[in-house]
Structures are given as C-alpha cells and as structure tokens.
C-alpha positions as CSV (number, residue, x, y, z in Angstrom):
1,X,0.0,0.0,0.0
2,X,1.4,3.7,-0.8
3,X,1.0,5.1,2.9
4,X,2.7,2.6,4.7
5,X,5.3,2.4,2.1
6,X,6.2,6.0,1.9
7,X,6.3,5.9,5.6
8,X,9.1,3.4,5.4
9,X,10.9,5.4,3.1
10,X,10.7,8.9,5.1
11,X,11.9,7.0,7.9
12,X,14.8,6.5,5.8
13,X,15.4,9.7,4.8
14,X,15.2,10.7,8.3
15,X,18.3,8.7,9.1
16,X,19.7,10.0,5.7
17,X,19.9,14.0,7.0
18,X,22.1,12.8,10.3
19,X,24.7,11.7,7.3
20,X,23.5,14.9,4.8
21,X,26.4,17.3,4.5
22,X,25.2,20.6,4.4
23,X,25.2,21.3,0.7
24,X,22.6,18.4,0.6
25,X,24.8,15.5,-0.2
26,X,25.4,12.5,0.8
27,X,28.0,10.9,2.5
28,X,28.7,7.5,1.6
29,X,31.1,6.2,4.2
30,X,33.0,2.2,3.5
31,X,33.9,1.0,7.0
32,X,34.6,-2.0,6.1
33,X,38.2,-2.8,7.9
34,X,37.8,0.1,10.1
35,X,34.5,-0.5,11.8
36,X,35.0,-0.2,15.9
37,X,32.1,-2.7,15.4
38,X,33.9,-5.8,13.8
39,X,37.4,-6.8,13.1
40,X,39.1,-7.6,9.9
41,X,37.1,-10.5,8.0
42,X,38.7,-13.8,7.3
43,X,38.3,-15.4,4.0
44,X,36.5,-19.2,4.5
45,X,35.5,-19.7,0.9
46,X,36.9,-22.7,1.0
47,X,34.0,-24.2,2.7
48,X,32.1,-26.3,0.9
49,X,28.7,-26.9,3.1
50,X,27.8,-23.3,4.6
51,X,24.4,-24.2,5.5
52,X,25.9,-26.9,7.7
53,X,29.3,-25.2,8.9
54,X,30.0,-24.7,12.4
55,X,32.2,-22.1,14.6
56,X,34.0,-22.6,17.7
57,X,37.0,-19.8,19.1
58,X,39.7,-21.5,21.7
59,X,41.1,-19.6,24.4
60,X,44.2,-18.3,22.5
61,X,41.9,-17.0,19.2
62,X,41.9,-20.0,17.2
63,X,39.2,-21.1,14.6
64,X,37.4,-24.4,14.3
65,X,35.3,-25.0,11.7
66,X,33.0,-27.7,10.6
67,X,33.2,-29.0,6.8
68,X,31.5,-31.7,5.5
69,X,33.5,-34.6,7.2
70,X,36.4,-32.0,7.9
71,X,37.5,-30.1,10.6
72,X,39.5,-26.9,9.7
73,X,42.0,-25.3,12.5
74,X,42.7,-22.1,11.7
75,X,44.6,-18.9,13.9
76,X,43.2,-15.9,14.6
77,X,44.6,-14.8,11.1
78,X,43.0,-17.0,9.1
79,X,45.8,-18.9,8.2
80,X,45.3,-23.0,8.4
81,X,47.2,-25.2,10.8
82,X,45.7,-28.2,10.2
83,X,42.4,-30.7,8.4
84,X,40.6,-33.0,11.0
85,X,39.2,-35.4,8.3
86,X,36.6,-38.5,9.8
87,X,38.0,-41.5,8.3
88,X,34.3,-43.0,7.6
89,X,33.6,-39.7,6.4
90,X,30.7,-39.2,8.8
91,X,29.4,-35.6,8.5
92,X,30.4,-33.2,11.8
93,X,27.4,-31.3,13.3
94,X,28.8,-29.8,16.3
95,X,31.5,-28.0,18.1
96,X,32.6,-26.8,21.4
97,X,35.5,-25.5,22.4
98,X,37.2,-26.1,26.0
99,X,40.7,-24.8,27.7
100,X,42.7,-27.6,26.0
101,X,41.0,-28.3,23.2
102,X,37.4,-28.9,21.5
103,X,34.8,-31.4,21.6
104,X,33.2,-32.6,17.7
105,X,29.8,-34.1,16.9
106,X,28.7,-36.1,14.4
107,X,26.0,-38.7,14.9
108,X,25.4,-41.5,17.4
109,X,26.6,-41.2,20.5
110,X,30.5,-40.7,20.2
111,X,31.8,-37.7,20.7
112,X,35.6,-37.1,19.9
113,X,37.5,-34.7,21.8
114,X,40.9,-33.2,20.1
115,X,43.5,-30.6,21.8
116,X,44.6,-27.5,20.6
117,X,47.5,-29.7,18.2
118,X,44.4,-31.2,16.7
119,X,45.5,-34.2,17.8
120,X,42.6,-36.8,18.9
121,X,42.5,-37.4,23.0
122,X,39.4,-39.3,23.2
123,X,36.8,-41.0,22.2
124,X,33.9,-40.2,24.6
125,X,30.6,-42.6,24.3
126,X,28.2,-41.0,25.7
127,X,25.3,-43.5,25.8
128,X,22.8,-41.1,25.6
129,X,19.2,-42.3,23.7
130,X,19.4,-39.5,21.4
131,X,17.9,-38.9,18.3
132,X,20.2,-36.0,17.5
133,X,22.0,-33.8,19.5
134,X,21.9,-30.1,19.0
135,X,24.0,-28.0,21.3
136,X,26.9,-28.6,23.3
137,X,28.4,-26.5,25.9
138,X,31.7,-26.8,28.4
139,X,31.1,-25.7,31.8
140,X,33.8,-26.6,35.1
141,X,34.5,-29.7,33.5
142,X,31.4,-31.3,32.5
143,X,29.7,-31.0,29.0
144,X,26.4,-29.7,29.0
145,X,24.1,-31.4,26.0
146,X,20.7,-30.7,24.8
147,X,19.1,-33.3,22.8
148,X,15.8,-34.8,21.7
149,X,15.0,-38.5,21.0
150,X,12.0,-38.6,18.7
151,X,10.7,-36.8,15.5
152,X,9.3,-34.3,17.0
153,X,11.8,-31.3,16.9
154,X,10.3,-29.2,19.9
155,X,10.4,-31.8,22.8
156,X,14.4,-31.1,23.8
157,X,16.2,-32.4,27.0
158,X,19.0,-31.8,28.9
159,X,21.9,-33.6,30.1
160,X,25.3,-33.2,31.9
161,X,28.4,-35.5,31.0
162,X,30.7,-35.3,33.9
163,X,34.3,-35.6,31.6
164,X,36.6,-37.3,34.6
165,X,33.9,-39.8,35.7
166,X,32.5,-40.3,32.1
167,X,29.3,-40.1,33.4
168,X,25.9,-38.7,32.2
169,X,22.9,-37.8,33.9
170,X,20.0,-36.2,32.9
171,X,18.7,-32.8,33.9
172,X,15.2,-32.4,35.3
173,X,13.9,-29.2,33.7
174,X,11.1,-29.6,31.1
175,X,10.2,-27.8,27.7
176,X,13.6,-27.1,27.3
177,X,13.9,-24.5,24.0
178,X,17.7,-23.5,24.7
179,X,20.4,-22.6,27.5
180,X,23.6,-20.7,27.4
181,X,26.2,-20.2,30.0
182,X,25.2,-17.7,32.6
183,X,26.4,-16.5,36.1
184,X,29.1,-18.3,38.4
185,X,28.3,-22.0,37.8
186,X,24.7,-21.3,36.4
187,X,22.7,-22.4,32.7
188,X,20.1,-19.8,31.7
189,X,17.5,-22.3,30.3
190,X,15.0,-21.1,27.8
191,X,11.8,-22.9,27.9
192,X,8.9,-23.6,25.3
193,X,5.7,-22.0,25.9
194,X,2.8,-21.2,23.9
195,X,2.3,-18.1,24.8
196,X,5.7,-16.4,24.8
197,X,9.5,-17.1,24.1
198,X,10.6,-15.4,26.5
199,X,9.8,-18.0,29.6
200,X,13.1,-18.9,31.0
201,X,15.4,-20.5,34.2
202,X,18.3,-20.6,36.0
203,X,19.9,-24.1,36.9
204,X,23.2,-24.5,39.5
205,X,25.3,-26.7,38.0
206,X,27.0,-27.6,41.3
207,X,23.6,-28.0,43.6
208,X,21.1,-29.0,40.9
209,X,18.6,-26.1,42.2
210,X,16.3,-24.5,39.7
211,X,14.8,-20.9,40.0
212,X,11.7,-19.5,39.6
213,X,10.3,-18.6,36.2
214,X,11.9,-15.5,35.1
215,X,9.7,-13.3,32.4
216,X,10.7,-11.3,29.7
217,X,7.4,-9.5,27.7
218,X,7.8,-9.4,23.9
219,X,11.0,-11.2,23.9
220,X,11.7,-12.7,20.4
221,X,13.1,-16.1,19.1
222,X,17.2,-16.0,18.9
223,X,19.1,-19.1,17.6
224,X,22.2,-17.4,18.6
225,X,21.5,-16.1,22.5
226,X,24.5,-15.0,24.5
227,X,24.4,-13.7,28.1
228,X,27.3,-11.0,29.4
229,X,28.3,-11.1,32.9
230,X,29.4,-7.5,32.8
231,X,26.3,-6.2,32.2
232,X,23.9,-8.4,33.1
233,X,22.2,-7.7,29.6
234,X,21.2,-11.0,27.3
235,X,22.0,-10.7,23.9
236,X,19.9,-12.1,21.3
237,X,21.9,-12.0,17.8
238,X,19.2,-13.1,14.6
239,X,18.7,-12.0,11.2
240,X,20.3,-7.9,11.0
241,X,19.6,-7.1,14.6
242,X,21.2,-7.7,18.2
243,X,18.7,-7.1,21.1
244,X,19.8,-6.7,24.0
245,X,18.1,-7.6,27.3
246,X,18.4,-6.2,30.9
247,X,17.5,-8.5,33.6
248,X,17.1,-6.1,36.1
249,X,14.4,-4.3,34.0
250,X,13.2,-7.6,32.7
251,X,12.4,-5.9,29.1
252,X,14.3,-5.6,25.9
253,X,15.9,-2.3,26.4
254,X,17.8,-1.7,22.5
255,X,17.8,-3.2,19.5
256,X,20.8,-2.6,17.2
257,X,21.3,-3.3,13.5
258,X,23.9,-2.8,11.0
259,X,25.3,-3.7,7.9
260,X,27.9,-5.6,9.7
261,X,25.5,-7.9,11.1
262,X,25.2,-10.7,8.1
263,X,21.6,-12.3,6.8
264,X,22.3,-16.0,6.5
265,X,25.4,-17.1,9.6
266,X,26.1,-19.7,12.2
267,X,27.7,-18.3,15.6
268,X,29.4,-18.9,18.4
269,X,30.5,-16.8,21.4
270,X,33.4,-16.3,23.3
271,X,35.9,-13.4,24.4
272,X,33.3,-11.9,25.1
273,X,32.6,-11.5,21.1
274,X,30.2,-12.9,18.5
275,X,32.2,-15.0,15.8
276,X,29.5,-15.3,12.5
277,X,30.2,-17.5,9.7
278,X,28.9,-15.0,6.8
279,X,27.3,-18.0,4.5
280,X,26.4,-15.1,1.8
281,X,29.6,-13.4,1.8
282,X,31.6,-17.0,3.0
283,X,33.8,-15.0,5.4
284,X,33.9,-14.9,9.4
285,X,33.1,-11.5,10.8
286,X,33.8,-10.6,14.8
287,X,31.6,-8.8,17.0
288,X,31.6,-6.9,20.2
289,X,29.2,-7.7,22.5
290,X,29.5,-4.8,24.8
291,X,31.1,-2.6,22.6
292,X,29.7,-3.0,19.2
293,X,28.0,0.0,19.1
294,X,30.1,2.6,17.4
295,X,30.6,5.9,18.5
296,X,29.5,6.7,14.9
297,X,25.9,5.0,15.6
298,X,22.6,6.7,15.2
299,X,20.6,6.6,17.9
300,X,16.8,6.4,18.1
301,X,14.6,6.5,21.0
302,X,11.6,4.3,21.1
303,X,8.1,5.2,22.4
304,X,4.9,1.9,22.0
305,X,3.6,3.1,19.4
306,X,6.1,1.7,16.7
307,X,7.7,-1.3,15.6
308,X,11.7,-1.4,16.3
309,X,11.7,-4.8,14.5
310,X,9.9,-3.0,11.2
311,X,12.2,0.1,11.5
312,X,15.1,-2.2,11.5
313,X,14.7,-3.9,8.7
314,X,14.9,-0.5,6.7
315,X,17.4,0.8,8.9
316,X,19.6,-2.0,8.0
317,X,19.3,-1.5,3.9
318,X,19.6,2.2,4.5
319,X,22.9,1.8,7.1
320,X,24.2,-0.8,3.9
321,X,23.9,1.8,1.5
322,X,25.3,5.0,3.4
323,X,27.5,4.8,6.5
324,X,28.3,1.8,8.0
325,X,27.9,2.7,11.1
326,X,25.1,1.4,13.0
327,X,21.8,2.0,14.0
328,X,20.6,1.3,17.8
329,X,16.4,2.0,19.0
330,X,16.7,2.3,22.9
331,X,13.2,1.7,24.5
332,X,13.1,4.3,27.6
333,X,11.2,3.3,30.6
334,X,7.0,3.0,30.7
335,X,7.3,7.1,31.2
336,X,8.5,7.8,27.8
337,X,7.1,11.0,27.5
338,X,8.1,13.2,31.1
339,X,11.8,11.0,30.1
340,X,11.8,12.7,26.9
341,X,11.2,16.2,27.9
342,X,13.8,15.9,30.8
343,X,16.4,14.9,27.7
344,X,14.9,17.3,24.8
345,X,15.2,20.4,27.6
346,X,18.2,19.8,29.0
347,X,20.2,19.4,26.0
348,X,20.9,16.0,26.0
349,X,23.0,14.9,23.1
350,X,23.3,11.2,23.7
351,X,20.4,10.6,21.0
352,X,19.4,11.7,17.4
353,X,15.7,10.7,16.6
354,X,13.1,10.6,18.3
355,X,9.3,9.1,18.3
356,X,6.3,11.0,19.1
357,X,2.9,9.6,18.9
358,X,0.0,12.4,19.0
359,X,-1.7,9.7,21.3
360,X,0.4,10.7,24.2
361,X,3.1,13.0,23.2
362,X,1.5,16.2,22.4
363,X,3.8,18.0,19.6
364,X,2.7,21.6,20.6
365,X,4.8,21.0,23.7
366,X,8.0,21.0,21.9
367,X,6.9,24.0,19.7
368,X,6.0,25.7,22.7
369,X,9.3,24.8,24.2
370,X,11.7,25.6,21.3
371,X,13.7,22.1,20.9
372,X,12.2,21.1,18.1
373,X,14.3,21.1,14.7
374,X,12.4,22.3,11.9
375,X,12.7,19.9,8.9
376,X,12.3,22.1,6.3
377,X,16.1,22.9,6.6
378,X,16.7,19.6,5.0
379,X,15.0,19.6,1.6
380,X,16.2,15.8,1.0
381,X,13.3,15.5,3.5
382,X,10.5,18.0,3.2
383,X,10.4,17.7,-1.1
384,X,9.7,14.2,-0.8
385,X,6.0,15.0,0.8
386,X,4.9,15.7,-2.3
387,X,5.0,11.9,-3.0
388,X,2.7,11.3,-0.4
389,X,-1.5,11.6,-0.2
390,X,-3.1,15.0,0.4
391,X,-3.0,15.7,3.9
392,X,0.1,13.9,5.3
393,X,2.5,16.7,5.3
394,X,-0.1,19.1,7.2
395,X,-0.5,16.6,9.6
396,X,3.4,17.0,10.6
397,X,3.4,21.0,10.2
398,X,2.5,23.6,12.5
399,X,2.4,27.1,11.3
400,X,5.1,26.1,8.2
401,X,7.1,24.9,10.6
402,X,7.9,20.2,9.7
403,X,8.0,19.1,13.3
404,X,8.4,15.2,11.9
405,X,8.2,12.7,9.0
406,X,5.3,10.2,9.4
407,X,6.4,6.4,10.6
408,X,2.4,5.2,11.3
409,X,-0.9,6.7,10.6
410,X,-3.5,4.8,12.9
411,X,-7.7,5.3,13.0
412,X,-9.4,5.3,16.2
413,X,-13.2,5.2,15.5
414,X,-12.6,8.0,12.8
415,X,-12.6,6.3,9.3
416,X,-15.2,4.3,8.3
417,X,-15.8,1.7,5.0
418,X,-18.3,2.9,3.4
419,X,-21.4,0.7,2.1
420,X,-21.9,1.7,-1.4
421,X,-24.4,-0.9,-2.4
422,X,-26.4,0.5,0.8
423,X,-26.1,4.3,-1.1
424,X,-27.3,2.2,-4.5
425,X,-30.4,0.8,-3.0
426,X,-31.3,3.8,-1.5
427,X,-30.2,6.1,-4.6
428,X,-27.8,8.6,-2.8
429,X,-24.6,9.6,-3.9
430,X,-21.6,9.1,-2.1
431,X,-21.0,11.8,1.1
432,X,-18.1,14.5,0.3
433,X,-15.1,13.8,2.3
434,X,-15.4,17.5,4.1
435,X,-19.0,16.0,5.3
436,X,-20.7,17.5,8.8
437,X,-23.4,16.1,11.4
438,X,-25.9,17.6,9.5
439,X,-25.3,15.9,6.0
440,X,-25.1,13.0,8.4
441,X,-28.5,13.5,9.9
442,X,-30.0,14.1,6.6
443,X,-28.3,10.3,5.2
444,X,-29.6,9.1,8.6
445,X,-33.6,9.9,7.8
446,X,-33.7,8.6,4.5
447,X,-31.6,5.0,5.3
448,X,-33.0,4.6,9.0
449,X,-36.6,5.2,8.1
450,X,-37.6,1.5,8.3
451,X,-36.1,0.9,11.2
452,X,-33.6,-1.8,9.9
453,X,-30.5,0.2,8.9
454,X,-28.6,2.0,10.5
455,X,-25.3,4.6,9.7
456,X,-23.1,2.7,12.0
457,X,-22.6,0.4,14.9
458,X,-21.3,1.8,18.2
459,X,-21.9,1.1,22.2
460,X,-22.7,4.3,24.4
461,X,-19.2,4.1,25.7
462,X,-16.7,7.0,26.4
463,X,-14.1,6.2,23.1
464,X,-16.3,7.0,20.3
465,X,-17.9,10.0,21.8
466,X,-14.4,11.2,23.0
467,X,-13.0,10.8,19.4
468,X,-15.9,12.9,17.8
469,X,-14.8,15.9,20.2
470,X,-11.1,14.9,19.5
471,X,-11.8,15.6,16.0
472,X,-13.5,18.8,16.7
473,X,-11.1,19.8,19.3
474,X,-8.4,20.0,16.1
475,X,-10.3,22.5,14.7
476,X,-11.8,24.7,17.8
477,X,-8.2,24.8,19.8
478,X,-4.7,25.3,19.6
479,X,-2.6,23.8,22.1
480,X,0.2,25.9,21.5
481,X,-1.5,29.4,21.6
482,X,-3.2,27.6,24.6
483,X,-6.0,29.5,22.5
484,X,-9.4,27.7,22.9
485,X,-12.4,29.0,20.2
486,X,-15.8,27.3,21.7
487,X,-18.6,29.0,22.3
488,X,-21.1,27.6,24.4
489,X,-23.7,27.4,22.4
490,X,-21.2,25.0,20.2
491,X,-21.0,22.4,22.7
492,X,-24.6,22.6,24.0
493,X,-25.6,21.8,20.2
494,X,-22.7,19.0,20.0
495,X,-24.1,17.1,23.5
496,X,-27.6,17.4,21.9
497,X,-26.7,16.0,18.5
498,X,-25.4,13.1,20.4
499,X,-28.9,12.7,22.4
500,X,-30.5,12.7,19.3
501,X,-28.7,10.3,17.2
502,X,-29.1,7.6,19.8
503,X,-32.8,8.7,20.8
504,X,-33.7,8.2,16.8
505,X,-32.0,5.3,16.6
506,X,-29.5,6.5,13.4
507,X,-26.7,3.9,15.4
508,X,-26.8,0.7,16.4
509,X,-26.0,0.7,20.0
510,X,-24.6,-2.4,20.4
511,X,-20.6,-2.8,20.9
512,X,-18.4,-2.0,17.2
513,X,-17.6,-5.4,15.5
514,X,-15.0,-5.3,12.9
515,X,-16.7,-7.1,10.3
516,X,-18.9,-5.7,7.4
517,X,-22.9,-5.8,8.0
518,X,-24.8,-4.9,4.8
519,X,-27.4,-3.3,6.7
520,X,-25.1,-0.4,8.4
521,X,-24.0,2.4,6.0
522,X,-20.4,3.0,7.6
523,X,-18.5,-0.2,8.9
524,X,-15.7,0.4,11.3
525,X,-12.3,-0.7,9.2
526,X,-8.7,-0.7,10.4
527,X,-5.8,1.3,8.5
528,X,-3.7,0.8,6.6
529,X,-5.5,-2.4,4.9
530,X,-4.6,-4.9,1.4
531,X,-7.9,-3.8,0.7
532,X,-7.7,0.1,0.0
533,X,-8.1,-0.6,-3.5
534,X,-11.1,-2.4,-3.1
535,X,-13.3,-0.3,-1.0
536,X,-14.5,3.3,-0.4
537,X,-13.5,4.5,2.8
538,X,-14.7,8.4,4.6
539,X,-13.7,9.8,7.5
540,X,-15.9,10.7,10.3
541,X,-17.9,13.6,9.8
542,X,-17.0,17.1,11.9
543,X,-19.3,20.1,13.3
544,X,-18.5,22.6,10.5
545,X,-17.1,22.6,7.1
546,X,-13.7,22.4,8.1
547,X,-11.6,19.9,6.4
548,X,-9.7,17.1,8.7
549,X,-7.6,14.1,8.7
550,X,-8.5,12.0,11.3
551,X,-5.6,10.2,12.1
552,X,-3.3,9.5,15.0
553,X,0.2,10.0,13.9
554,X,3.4,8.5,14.7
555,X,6.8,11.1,14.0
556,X,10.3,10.7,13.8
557,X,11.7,14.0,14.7
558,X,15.4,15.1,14.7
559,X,17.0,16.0,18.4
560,X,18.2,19.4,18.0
561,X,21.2,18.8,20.0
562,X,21.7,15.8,17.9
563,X,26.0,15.6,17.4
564,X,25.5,13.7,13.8
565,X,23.6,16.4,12.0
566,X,25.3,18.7,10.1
C-alpha cells in the first residue's frame, strides 16, 4: 500500500539527514576494515557446506570450523594449521570448544575430543538415547548437551556428561527450548511455551537447584542467544539485529542493526565476542558484544507506538547503502514522555531521533518549548512529501514549521468503510469527504426510516464520543497558543446531537464489531488495509465545514542537540 510504504521510506530519509552534509549531499562512508564494530574479515570460501558449517574460538583466538566430514583449525589470522578429516567420512554437526581443546559431533553417540594440536585425546561414548544432539556446551569440567529422541523437533532435554567420571545424567527441567552459560556456575535455560519465548530458568550446575520462572514480555526467538556477565544484559543476535536484554528491567531495552551484522550465519560466542560464519559473503566476521555500538551510531529513542523490528529492517538497507555505522532503537522506561522532555530540555545529546505519537506526546509542547528542529532545513526530507497523499504533510506542520516525517498513521473510530451498495439501493450519492453532522442527519432519515439500517454500529461508551470531540477539538483549539475557540452554544448543540442520534435510533448501539454488515451504512475498518483498492472509505464527519484528517500520527523527529547532523 502507498502510505505505509512511503512511511518506510521517510523513515529512511530521516536517518539519511544525520549523514547529509550541508550542501545536501550524501555521504557514503565504507567502514569496512575500520569498523569499531567488527574486526578484519577472514576469507572461509573454501568451505564447501555453509548451510551446515560450524564455529567454535579457543582460548588463545583459534578457529574451528566444521566442513562436511572435515575439521578446519585455523589462527586468529585465518591462516590453516591443520584438516581434521573423519575416516568414515561421517558428516560433523557440532562443536565446542574447552581450555585444552574442542569437543566434535557427528552422529550417534561418540563424541571425539581433540586438543589444541588437533590431535585426537578421546573418544567419549556418551550412551545417551538421542535422536540427534543439538548443542553442546563446556562448563567446570562437565559437557552440557541438549538433545531430543524422537521426531518431534520441539520436545528437547538436557543432560550433563561429567568428563573425569565419564558419566551422564539427565537434567530435570522440562520444555527445554535452549540454555547458554550464565552467572558463576549457572545455565540460563529457555523454555517452550505457547504463549511467549521469552519463559526462561536458572539451573546451578553444582547443587542442581532451579529458579523460579523469570519473564521477559515481547521477547523474540534468537538461535544465537548469549548472556554478558558484565552487564547483566542478554543478547539475542538473529537476522540484522542484536537485542539486548536487561535482567534487572526484565524488558528488551535496545535493539541494534547494521550492515555488519550478516543475513544468512552460524555463531558462536566467546571473548566476550560474536564470531559469524557470513554464509552469503563465506567470510567470518567478529563482534563486540559490549562494545559494538560505534561511536559513529545513530541513535533512536523508542516510544509503544512503533515497531523497532519494522524500523530495523529499513534501517539496516539504508545503514548498507550510506554509513556503515550502525543503528541502535533504545526503549526508555514505561514514562517515555516526562523522560523525553527531561532529555529534549536539558540538551541532552546522547540521542538523534526521536518518536512522538499524538496519542500521548502532544507536539505543541515542543513548539512551545523551542527544541524542536524544523525539517524544512533539509529539503532531502520536506520535497519528498509531495509523493505522499493529500493531507500527510499538514499533519506533521505547524504554522510552516515540519515538526516530523510520518512512521504510522492509525484510526481510532474515525474512518469508516463505506457501504456503497447500501447508497445504490437507497439512490444517494456518495457523502463528500469535508462532510458535517448535519449531512449526516439528513443520510440518517432517509436510510434509517424502516427501522432496519442503520449509519453505523457503536456502544454508548466514552471512546467514540471522546473521538468525535477529538476531532472537533483540532479544529476549535490550539494547544500551543493555549487558544481555545468554543462558544457555548457549540457544545450545548454537539451534546444534543449526540442525544438525538441515539434517541432516533440512526446507530446501532450495540458494541463495534470489525466485520462488514450490509445493513449499516459505515462499517468500522482498520488502517492501513490490502484492501484500499477495493473499497470506499470516509472519514468521520465534523461540526462545520472544516476539512480534517483523522488520524493518529506517529513522528520521527530530529533531536536538535543531535551531534551527527550537520
């Protein structure tokens, strides 16, 4: 659809003025050896099975990789130093690394530990009724497995393998999804729940004892989860984006992308890093975990009312194309908007963008206050309104003054589908888009006369009737001349329009349904919608001939202060 589309794209240009030299140009920026997010990349073309490749990093920087029936030990250069090759040329799967060596998996049972000559030490059986194993980790001496032992992918198990006794004994925790390493002798298990992924554990390695549930809301599905003891932050690498969890605020508190970051990779952790086999551009590429955030990065601060996983996405084409450098969305606490004005007042320079949503962040504040940046001073922005529908760009003005570019337009109870074959029957023509009450009452007594139709469906509850006066309120006040125009014969003939439209019976009173009845003119519908092309929407009608656009609107708007703009 155009809107959301367009939206997209101005969210791209917004991040394009932060790297807009002030002639209007852009800067395109190749970081690609000089990142402070990655390190130099190592050439593994060689490989010939990327999909099933595997990575593992020893102690002293070394590289194992996994290669058919071949493991490859290379040095933290890149350069080989030795081929593992499996004599019955058994495919490996797995790999973990340890102080003295690594552990490789193929199928069965056996497990074959080497040390760091490559030299084989063992053969380990580990008698476990597996039907595959699928991760591996080393832990105080004792390998850590999770495996399953039917078809059924999603019922997963643990186990520990004590390496001196060569024993194995299975761990009591159920739904197991995943676990990584996590505090002083402690597995952070992940669990499987319908509801949520992000249901998860503690388990002491030494005692046995399990926690209580921990809970993290929204928290998305990571192959590749790490968790840093430093900060006490989990995070959760997957396709273009590292989010990063806090613990102590039990929420997903930023989410990061860059061009670094590849599409299609295996991982592994350690160092502190993220070590990616790059299956699209067959190279390993290194990443900070605490530290991959350049200073270079553009910084956006997230409110609820927009997706950080959507913005990403575009963030990460736009970041490939232009700079390099990174893009990081940090969600601030459940107080967005009294955090905001504390940073946008005080000068704070530690961000770029930032979202407002007229639901709850009222942009006449920031007019009123003076730290808004008028957008208009970058015409890479402002020109490209005129690709977008009537009515967008005034909704992000204020007396000539762009506050914002658009990143959601949402209807609350203001835009309605409109039943055309209802206006057939009855042999009226469609309503003009500027339409009032009254041409509303005068549609209402010729459809309604029967007593079977009606112009829409609502309850007697507060959100409609509050959105009728919001919609009137855009036109009677302004917030930032703290100028209000009502007279009070206007809202004594408003409350007794509503009276009358219920007492007569023009709406259904019964609570909004989202489906389409063919005997109500104007059907609640949700926008955007696949079906725009389709249907004939109108928005809801106001008290004079004033024309509107009923939308609540999400902004991106430039911090003033911002250090990246020019």
């Amino acid at each position: 659809m155009k809107t959301k589309l367009k939206c997209f794209s101005f969210f791209m240009l917004a991040l394009m003025l932060l790297l807009t030299s002030c002639d209007g140009s852009v800067e395109n920026v190749n970081n690609t050896h000089t990142s402070a997010s990655e390190s130099s990349y190592i050439d593994v073309s060689f490989i010939n099975d990327f999909e099933r490749a595997q990575i593992a990093v020893a102690e002293n920087g070394d590289f194992y990789l996994t290669d058919e029936y071949r493991i490859y030990m290379l040095d933290s250069k890149g350069n080989e130093k030795k081929q593992i090759v499996n004599d019955k040329q058994r495919h490996y799967k797995l790999l973990t690394a340890y102080d003295n060596g690594f552990f490789a998996y193929g199928y069965g049972s056996v497990l074959e530990e080497y040390n760091t000559d490559g030299a084989l030490v063992k053969n380990h059986n580990l008698a476990i009724k597996a039907q595959t194993i699928e991760k591996i980790l080393y832990m105080d001496g004792k390998l850590f497995i999770m495996y399953r032992t039917g078809d059924n992918e999603k019922d997963k198990y643990l186990a520990e393998y004590n390496l001196k006794e060569e024993k194995l004994e299975e761990i009591d925790i159920e739904h197991v999804r995943d676990f990584v390493e996590y505090k002083d002798n402690m597995l952070l298990v992940f669990l499987k729940q319908d509801c949520c992924n992000g249901h998860m554990l503690t388990h002491n390695i030494k005692s046995g004892e399990k926690s209580n549930e921990i809970h993290i809301p929204y928290m998305p599905l990571s192959l590749y989860p790490y968790y840093s003891t430093m900060k006490d932050q989990l995070y959760l690498l997957s396709q273009e984006t590292i989010k990063i969890v806090s613990f102590e605020e039990k929420k997903i508190i930023e989410t990061y992308t860059s061009s670094t970051l590849p599409k299609n990779y295996t991982a592994c952790y350690g160092h502190n890093m993220a070590y990616c086999i790059d299956r699209e551009q067959k190279k390993i590429i290194s990443l900070s975990q605490d530290d991959e955030r350049s200073a270079k990065s553009i910084t956006v601060l997230c409110n609820g009312f927009a997706s950080d996983s959507s913005l990403s996405r575009v963030a990460y084409e736009f970041d490939k194309e232009n700079s390099g450098a990174g893009i990081k969305f940090i969600k601030l606490n459940q107080d967005y908007v009294t955090k905001l004005n504390t940073m946008l007042l005080s000068g704070d320079d530690s961000f770029d963008l930032y979202m407002l949503s007229t639901y709850d962040s009222i942009p006449s504040y920031y007019m009123k206050k003076g730290v808004y940046e008028d957008l208009n001073n970058y015409p890479v922005v402002s020109q490209k309104f005129d690709d977008m529908f009537e009515g967008i760009k005034k909704l992000c003005t204020y007396n000539g003054t762009l506050l914002g570019v658009p990143i959601g337009l949402i209807n609350s109870d203001t835009v309605y589908q409109l039943n055309t074959g209802m206006l057939e029957k009855f042999g009226l023509k469609m309503p003009e888009y500027d339409w009032t009450w009254s041409d509303f009452e005068k549609y209402a007594e010729e459809i309604t006369a029967g007593g079977e139709n009606y112009m829409m469906q609502q309850g007697r509850y507060i959100f409609w009737l509050c959105n009728i006066y919001a919609v009137s309120n855009c036109i009677q006040m302004d917030l930032t001349k703290e100028a209000f125009n009502y007279e009070k014969t206007d809202i004594k003939n408003e409350l007794k329009f509503v009276k009358r439209v219920y007492e007569k019976k023009y709406i259904l009173e019964e609570e909004r349904v989202n489906e389409k009845k063919d005997n109500i003119l104007l059907n609640f519908i949700h926008l955007p919608t696949k079906e725009m092309n389709n249907i004939k929407i109108i928005p809801t009608p106001v008290f004079n001939n004033k024309k509107v656009y009923p939308f609540i609107m999400n902004y991106l708007c430039l911090n003033k202060a911002s250090k990246n703009k020019c």
